[in-house]
C-alpha positions in Angstrom: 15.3 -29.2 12.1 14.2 -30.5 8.5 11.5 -34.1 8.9 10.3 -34.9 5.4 6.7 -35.3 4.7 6.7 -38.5 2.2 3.1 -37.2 0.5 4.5 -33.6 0.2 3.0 -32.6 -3.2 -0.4 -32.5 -3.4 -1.1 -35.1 -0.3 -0.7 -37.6 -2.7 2.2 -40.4 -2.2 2.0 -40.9 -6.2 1.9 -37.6 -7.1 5.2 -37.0 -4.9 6.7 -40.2 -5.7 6.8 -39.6 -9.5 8.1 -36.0 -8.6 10.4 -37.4 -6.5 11.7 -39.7 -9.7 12.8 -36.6 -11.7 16.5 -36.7 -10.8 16.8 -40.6 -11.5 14.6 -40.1 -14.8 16.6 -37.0 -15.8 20.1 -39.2 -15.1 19.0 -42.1 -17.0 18.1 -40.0 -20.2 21.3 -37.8 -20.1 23.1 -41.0 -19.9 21.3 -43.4 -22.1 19.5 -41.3 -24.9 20.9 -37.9 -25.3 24.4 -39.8 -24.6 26.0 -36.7 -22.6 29.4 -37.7 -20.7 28.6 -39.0 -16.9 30.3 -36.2 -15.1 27.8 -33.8 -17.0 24.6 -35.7 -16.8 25.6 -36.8 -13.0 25.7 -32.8 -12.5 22.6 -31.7 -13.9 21.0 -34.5 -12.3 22.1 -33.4 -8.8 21.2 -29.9 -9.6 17.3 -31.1 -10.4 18.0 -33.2 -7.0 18.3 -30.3 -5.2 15.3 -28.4 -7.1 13.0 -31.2 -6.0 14.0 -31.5 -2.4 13.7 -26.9 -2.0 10.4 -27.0 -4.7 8.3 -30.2 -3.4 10.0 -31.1 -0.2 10.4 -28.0 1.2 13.9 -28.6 2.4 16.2 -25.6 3.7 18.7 -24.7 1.0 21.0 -25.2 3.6 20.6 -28.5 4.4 20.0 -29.4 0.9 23.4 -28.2 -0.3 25.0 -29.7 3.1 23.5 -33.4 2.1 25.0 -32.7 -1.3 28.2 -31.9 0.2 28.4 -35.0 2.4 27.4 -37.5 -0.2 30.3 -35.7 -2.2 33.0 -36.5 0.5 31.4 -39.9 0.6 32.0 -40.1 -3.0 35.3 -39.3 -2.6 36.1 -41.2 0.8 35.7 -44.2 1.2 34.3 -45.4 -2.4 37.1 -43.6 -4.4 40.0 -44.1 -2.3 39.4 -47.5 -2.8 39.4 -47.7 -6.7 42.1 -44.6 -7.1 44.7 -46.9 -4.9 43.7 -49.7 -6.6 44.6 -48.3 -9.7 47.8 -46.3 -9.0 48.8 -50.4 -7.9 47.5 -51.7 -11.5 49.6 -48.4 -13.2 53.1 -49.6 -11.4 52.7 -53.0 -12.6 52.5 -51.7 -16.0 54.7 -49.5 -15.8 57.2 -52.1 -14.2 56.2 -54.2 -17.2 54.7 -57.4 -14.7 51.3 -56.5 -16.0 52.6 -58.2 -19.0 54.1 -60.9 -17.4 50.5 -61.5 -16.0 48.7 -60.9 -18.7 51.0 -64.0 -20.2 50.6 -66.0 -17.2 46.6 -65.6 -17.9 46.8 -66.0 -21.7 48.5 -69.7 -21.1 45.9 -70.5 -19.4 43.8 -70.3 -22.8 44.7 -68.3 -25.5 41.2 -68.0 -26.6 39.3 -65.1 -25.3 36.0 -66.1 -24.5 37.8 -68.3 -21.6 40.2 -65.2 -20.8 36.6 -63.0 -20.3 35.3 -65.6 -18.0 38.4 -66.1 -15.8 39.3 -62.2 -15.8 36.7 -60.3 -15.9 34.2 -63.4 -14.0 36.5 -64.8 -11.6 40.0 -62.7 -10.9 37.3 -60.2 -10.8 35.2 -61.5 -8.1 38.3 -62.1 -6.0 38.9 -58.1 -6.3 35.1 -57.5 -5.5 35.7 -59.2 -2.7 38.8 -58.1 -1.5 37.9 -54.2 -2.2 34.9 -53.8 -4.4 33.8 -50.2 -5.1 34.5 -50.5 -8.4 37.9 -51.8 -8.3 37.4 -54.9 -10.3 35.8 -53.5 -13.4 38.4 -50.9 -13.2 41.6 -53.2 -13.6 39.7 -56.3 -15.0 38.7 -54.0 -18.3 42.6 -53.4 -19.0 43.5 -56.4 -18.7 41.0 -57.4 -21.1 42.5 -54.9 -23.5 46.1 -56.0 -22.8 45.2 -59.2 -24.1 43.7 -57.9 -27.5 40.0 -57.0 -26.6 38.9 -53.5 -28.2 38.2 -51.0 -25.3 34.1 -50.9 -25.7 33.6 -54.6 -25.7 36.2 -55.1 -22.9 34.7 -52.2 -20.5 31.2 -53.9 -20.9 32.2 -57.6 -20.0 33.5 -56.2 -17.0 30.5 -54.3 -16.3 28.4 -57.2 -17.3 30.6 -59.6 -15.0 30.5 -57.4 -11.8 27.1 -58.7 -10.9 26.8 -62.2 -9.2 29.7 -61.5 -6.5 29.1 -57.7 -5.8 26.2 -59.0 -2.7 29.4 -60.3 -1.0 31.5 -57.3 -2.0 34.3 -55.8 0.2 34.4 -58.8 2.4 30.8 -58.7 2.7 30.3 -55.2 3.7 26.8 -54.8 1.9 25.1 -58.0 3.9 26.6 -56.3 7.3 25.4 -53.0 6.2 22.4 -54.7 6.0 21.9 -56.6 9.1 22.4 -53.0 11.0 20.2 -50.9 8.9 17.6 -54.1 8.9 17.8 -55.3 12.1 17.8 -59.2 10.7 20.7 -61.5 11.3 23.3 -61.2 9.6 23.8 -65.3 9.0 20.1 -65.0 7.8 20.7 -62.4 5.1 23.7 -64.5 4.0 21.9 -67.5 3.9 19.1 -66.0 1.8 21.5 -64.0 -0.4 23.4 -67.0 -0.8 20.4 -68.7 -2.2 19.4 -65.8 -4.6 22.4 -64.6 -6.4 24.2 -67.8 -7.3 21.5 -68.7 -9.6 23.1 -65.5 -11.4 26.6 -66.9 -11.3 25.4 -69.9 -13.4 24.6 -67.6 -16.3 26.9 -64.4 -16.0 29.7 -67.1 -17.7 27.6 -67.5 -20.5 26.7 -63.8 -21.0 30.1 -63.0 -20.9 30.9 -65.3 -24.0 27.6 -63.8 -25.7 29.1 -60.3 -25.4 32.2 -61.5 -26.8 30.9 -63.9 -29.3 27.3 -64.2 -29.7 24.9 -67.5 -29.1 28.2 -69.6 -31.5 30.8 -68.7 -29.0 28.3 -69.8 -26.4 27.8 -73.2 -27.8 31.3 -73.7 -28.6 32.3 -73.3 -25.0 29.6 -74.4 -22.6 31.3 -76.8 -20.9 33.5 -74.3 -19.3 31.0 -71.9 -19.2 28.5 -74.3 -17.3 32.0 -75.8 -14.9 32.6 -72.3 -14.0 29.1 -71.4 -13.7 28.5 -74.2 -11.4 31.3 -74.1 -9.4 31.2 -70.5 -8.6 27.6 -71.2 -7.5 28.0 -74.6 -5.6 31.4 -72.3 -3.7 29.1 -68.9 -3.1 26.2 -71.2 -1.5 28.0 -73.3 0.4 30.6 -70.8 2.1 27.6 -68.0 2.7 25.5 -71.0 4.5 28.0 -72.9 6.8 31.6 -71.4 6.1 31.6 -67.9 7.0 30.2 -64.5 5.0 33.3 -62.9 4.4 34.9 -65.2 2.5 32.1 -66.2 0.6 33.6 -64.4 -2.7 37.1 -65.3 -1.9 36.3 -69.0 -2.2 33.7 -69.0 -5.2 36.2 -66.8 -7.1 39.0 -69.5 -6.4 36.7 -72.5 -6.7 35.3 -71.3 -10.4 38.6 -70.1 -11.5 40.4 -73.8 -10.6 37.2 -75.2 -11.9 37.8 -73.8 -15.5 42.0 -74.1 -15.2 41.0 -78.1 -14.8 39.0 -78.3 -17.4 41.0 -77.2 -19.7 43.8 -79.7 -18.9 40.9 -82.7 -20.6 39.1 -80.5 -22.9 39.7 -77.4 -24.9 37.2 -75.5 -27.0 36.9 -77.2 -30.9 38.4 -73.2 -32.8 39.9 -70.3 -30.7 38.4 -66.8 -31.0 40.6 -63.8 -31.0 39.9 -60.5 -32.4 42.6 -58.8 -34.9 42.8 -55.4 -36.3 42.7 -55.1 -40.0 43.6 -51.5 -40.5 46.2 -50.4 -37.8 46.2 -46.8 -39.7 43.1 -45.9 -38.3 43.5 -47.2 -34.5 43.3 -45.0 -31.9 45.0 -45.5 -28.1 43.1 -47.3 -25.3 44.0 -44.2 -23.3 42.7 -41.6 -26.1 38.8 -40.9 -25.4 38.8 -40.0 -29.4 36.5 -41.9 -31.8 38.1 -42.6 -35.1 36.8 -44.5 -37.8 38.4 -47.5 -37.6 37.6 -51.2 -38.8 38.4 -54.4 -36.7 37.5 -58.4 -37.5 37.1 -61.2 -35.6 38.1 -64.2 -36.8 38.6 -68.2 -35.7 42.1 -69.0 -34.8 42.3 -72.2 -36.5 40.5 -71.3 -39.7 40.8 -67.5 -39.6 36.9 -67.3 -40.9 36.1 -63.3 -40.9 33.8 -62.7 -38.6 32.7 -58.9 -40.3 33.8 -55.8 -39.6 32.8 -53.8 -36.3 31.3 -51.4 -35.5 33.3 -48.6 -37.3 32.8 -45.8 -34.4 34.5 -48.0 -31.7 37.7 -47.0 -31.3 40.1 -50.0 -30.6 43.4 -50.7 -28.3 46.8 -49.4 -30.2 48.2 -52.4 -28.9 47.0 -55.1 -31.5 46.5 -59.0 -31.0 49.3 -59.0 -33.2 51.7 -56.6 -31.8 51.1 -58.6 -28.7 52.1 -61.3 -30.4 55.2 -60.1 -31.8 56.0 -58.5 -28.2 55.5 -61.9 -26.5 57.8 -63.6 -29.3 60.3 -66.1 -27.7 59.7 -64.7 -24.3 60.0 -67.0 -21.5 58.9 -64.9 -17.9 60.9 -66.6 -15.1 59.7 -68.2 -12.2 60.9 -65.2 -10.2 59.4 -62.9 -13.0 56.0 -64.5 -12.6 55.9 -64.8 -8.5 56.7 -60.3 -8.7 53.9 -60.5 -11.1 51.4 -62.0 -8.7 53.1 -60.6 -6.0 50.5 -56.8 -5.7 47.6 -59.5 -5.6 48.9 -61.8 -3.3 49.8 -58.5 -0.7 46.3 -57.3 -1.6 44.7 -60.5 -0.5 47.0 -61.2 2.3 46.5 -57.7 4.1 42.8 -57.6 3.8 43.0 -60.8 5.9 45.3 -60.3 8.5 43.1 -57.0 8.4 39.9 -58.9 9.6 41.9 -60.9 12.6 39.8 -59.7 15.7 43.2 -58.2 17.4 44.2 -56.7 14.3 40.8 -55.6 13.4 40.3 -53.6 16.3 43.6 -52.0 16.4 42.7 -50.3 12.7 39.6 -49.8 13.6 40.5 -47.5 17.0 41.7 -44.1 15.3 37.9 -44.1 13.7 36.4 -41.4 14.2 32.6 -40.4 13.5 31.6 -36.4 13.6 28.0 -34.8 13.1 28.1 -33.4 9.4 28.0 -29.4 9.8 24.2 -27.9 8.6 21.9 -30.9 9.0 21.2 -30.9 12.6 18.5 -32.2 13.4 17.7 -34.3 10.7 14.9 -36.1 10.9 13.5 -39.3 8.8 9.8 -39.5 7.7 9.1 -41.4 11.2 10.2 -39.1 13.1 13.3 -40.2 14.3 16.7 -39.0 14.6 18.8 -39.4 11.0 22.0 -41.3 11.1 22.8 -39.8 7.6 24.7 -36.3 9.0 27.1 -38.5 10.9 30.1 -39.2 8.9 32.2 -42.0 10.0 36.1 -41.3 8.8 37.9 -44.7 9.6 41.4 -43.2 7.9 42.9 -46.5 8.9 40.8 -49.1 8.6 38.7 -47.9 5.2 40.1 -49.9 2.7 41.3 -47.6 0.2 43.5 -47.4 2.9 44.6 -51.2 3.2 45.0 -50.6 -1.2 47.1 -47.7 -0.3 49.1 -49.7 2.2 49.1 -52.5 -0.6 50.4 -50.4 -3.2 53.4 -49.0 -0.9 54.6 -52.6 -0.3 54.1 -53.3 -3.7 56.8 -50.8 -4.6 59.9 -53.1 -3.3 58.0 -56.5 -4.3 58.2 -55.4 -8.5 61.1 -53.4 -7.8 59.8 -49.6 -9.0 61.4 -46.6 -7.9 59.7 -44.5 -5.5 60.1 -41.3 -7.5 58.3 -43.5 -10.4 55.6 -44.8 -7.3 55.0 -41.3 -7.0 54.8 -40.0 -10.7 52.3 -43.1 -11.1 50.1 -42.1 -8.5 49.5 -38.4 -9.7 48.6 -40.0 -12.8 46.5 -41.8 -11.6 44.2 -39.0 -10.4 44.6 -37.4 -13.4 43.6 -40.8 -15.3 40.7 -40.8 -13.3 39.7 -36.9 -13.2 36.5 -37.3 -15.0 35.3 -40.5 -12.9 36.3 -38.6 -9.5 33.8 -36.1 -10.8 30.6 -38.7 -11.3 30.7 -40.6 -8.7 30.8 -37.2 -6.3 28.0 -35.7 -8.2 26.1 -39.3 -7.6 26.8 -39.9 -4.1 25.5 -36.1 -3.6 22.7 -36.9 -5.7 22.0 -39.7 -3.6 22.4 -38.0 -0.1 20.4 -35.0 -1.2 17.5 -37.5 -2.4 17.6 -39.4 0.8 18.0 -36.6 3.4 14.9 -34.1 1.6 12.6 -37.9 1.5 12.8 -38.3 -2.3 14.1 -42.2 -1.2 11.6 -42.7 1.1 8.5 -41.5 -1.3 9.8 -43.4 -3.7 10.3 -46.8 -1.4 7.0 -46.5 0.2 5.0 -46.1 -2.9 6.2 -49.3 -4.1 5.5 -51.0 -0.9 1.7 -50.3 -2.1 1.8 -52.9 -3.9 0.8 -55.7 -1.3 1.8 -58.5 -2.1 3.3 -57.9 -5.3 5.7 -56.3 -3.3 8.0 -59.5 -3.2 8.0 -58.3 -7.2 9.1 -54.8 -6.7 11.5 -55.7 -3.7 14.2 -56.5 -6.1 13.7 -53.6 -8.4 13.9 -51.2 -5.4 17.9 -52.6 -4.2 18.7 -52.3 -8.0 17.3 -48.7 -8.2 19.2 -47.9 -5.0 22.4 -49.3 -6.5 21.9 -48.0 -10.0 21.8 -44.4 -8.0 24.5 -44.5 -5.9 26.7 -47.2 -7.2 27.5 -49.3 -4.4 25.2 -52.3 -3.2 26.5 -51.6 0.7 24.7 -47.7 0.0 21.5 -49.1 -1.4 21.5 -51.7 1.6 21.6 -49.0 3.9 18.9 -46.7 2.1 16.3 -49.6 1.6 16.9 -51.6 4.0 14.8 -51.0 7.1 12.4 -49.6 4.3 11.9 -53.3 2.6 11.7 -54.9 6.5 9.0 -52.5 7.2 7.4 -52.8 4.1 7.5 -56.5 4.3 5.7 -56.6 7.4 3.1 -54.4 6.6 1.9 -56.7 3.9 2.8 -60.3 5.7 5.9 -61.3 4.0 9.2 -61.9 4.9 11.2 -59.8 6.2 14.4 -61.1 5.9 13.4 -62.4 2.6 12.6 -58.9 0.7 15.5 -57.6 2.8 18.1 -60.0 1.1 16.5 -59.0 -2.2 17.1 -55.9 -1.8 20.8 -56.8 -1.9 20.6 -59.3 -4.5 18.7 -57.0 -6.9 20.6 -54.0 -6.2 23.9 -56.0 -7.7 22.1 -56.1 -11.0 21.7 -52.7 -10.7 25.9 -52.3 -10.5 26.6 -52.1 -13.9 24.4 -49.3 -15.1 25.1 -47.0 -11.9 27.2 -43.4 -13.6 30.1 -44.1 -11.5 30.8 -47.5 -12.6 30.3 -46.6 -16.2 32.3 -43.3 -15.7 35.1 -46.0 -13.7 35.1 -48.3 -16.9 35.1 -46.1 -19.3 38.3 -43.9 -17.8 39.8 -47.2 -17.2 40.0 -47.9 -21.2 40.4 -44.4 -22.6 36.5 -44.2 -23.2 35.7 -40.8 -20.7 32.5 -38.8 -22.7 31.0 -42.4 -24.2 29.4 -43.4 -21.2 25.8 -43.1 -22.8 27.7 -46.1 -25.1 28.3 -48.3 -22.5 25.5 -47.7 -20.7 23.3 -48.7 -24.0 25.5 -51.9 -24.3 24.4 -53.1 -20.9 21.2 -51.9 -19.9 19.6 -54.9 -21.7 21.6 -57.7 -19.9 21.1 -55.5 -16.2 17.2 -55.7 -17.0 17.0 -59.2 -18.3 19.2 -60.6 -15.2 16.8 -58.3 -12.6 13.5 -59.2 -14.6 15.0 -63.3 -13.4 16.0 -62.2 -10.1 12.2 -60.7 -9.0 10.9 -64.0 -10.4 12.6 -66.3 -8.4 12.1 -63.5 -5.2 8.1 -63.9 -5.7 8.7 -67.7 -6.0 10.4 -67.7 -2.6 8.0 -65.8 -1.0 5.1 -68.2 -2.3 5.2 -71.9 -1.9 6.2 -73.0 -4.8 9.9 -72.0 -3.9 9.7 -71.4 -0.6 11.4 -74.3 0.7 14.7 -73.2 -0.8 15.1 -70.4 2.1 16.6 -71.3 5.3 
């Protein structure tokens, strides 16, 4: 029987708790300075996890390397069978050829592609955060972006940057029920107060995602979309999470901003059209080749065809030009019936997970679940003494869905008309596509598991919860850390959770308040986490340059969390405390 003891080193709850930051410091630095690829840094990282928890914790090397284990078949099931099904269904449609049918269907929408970032990567990817999250949208979102002409760097990080404001209502709002369990606050609370918190992000992310693609004049030049998108998505997202119903909260704010924006455009269109063009296609290199080639790429205005200056000349950028797009798009007209098969794996996707949530329905997947103590951490014990829920592992085959994606993907197959011989050859490619990624996000999840079972979590949490009342500060900053470590805002909510609730009412705030932060800063923390990066950059041929990415947007995850823990303390003070419920 392992407890941890949160002061461990020393008797001191600072001492331990900046031991206990090693792994996390020793990730961030692999990742962001000495720029090693995410599988490697995500390893070494777990290994000084597992130092930490024998060394300072005193944690049996058994149960250490069992926690590690666990968190790596968490990894693996349910957060990766999620985005590998997702992207086996994304690989058929291309290989089928309707991802270019959609990709047309999209581009007619505007053929500039600051408005293409904000309705791909902002809104069609909020509907997949919310239909699957895990990771799925920035995987598909960032080839799309490159199907339509975006270099693979650039597109991989509005993605990233995108996957923000929706991912508290992720996966039909797994994260805020997570959180109403682990919390013990109501769950229409949490949703009210989330609801309240992270659309203020959706009013910007549109505009961030039109700075990433073309600085503060792209911004001006299209802020009226920027701001109707913005807006709507935030107006949907508050309204739905308040008096509609949580699940669908992302649902509707996707459809809401993405009509929003498709209305617009019908009165008003931006005054020049941005695309990028490749200048020198002897030196481009494959969006599926992880090679960096000296290559040199301008942007320039599609009505005066101004250069906008070279880029940068180590990014590598997408074989398939703006102009060999153009030349493959030449005089074709998609059907009707061409563009309905196109939508077709989106429309099962979103139809399944619904009939999925029908109470009768619901229950019938959920029956086969099965939940078994993991073998070698029996006993477990958190800092408080009580029984650990973290060695039982919860295997709903049937229900989990990466399995509703799988299921998705099968009836795909006869709705775009692929062979099942080539169904199958996609899908082994798809594991092999996503090799490297696999790896990260198991050496994470262990990370994680290993630093929650020895008490390196806890330290950490209750150190912060020093702070008094500056707590209502740090709450935020704790769900990001929490994210940033394991990826998944539904993880962090079940780490922190009772942590910020108890924290809170040690030093007279809210409860429910710093408990909702905790989910609405942990999504700012979604973007930097190793398994997102190390998703993004297999989805566009980047594997090794995650230390790139994660440089790109760092700046744009702080900025959005240093906002997010000001208007936090604001709520928890009068100044802005009448907006919670």
């Amino acid at each position: 029987m392992y407890r941890p003891v949160l002061d461990a080193v020393a008797g001191s709850l600072t001492i331990t708790a900046l031991v206990a930051m090693l792994p996390l410091l020793t990730l961030f630095v692999l990742l962001g300075v000495l720029r090693l690829a995410a599988w490697k840094a995500a390893l070494i990282s777990l290994a000084v996890s597992v130092v930490v928890a024998l060394a300072a914790y005193s944690m049996p090397v058994g149960a250490a390397v069992s926690a590690g284990l666990e968190g790596a078949a968490f990894g693996f099931f349910p957060i990766l069978w999620i985005v590998i099904n997702a992207i086996w269904l994304y690989n058929m449609t291309v290989e089928t050829g309707h991802f270019d049918v959609l990709r047309r269907s999209f581009a007619k929408v505007s053929d500039d592609q600051r408005i293409q970032a904000v309705i791909i990567a902002f809104c069609f990817g909020a509907l997949l955060e919310a239909l699957a999250g895990f990771g799925t949208p920035v995987a598909i979102t960032s080839v799309m972006l490159i199907a339509l002409g975006f270099r693979p760097i650039k597109a991989a990080t509005v993605a990233l940057v995108a996957n923000t404001a929706p991912v508290a209502f992720g996966a039909l709002a797994v994260p805020i029920t997570t959180l109403a369990t682990v919390s013990g606050e109501s769950e229409h609370v949490l949703a009210q107060i989330v609801g309240r918190q992270t659309p203020l992000l959706g009013v910007f992310v549109p505009m961030a995602l039109v700075y990433i693609v073309d600085k503060g004049k792209g911004v001006r030049a299209t802020l009226p979309a920027t701001l109707t998108c913005g807006i709507a998505f935030a107006v949907a997202q508050f309204a739905t999470s308040n008096f509609l119903s949580t699940q669908l909260t992302d649902i509707v704010a996707a459809l809401v901003g993405a009509l929003s924006v498709v209305l617009l455009l019908r009165v008003w269109q931006p005054t020049d059209t941005y695309v990028e063009t490749e200048t020198d296609e002897h030196e481009l290199v494959g969006a599926n080749s992880a090679a960096t080639v000296g290559g040199a790429a301008a942007s320039r205005r599609g009505d005066a065809g101004a250069g906008r200056g070279p880029a940068r000349h180590d990014e590598p950028v997408p074989s398939t030009t703006v102009g060999d797009l153009a030349a493959r798009d030449e005089g074709k007209v998609d059907s009707t019936r061409e563009v309905v098969k196109a939508y077709a794996p989106y429309l099962i996707i979103i139809a399944l997970f619904i009939i999925a949530q029908l109470p009768g329905i619901k229950g019938a997947l959920d029956a086969p679940t099965r939940a078994f103590a993991w073998p070698g951490l029996d006993g477990l014990k958190t800092a408080s003494g009580k029984t650990s829920t973290l060695p039982t592992f919860k295997l709903n085959w049937l229900s989990a869905a990466g399995t509703l994606m799988l299921i998705a993907g099968l009836l795909t197959i006869p709705a775009i008309g692929i062979s099942p011989a080539k169904a199958l050859k996609a899908y082994g490619a798809t594991y092999k596509q996503l090799a490297s990624a696999i790896l990260t996000v198991m050496a994470v999840l262990g990370l994680a598991y290993v630093m929650n079972a020895s008490g390196q979590t806890a330290s950490l949490g209750s150190w912060m919860a020093g702070a008094g009342a500056a707590f209502a500060i740090l709450s935020p900053i704790l769900g990001w850390l929490g994210v940033a470590v394991t990826g998944s805002d539904t993880s962090s909510n079940s780490l922190f959770g009772a942590l910020q609730v108890s924290a809170a009412k040690d030093v007279g705030l809210s409860p429910a308040l710093m408990a909702a932060a905790n989910s609405s800063g942990g999504v700012l923390g979604k973007m930097i986490s190793p398994q997102n990066l190390a998703i993004a950059a297999a989805a566009v041929g980047l594997s090794g340059r995650e230390g790139d990415l994660f440089r790109k947007v760092v700046g744009w995850s702080l900025g959005f969390l240093a906002f997010m823990c000001v208007i936090v303390f604001l709520q928890s003070t009068s100044v802005l405390g009448w907006m919670l419920p």
